[in-house]
N, C-alpha and C positions, 0 to 999 in steps of 0.2 A: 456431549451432544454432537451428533454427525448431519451434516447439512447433505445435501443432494443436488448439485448443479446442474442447471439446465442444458440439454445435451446441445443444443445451438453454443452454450458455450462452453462447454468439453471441445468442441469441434473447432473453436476459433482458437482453445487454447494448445491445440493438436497442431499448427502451423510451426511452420519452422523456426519461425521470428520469435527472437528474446525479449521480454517483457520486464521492464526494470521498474518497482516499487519501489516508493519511500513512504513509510509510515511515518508520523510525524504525533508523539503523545506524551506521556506519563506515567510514572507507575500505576500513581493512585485514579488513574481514568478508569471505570465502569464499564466504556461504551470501548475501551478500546478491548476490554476481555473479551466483548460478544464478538467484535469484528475479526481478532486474531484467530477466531475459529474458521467464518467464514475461507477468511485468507489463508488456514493451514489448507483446506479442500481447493482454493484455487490454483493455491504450490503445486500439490500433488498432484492435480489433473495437467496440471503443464509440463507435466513428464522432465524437470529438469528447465522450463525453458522461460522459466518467471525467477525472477531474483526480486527478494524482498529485504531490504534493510528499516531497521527500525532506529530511528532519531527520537531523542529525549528534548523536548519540545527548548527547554531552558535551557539546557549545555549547548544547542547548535540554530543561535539565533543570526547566523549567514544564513541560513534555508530559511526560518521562518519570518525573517524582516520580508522575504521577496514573496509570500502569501499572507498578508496580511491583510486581514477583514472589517473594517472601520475602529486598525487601529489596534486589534487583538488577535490571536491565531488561538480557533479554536480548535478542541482536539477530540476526536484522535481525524486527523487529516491524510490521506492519501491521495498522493501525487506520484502522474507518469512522467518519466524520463526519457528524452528523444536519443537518439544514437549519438549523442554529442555532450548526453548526461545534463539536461538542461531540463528545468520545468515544464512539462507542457500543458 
């Protein structure tokens, strides 16, 4: 399935500025199959200028202690990084 991004944000993702993703999930997540779609079309329209890494929710619980949601990290979570590689 091919999504189609709104050209207000083609346009924002056409700036200079590097856009650092962290997906935050599991294999067996559902919700993250549907988003990894969305987010192949956001890659793409960012001509190179969106980095997206994907974190396995259990093997990297330094990232998901510091998003924690009364207690649980649900998933699939995506989190931006400041130019200092820090959650924002």
């Amino acid at each position: 399935m091919n999504f189609k991004l709104k050209d207000s944000l083609v346009q924002l993702l056409k700036k200079p500025k590097t856009i650092k993703l962290v997906l935050i999930t599991e294999p067996w997540s559902v919700d993250t199959a549907n988003i990894l779609r969305v987010l192949e079309s956001v890659e793409m329209a960012g001509l190179g200028k969106i980095q997206l890494m994907i974190f396995l929710r259990e093997n990297n619980t330094d990232i998901t202690e510091k998003i924690l949601n009364n207690a649980n990290t649900p998933i699939p979570r995506l989190l931006v990084l400041d130019r200092k590689n820090e959650i924002k």
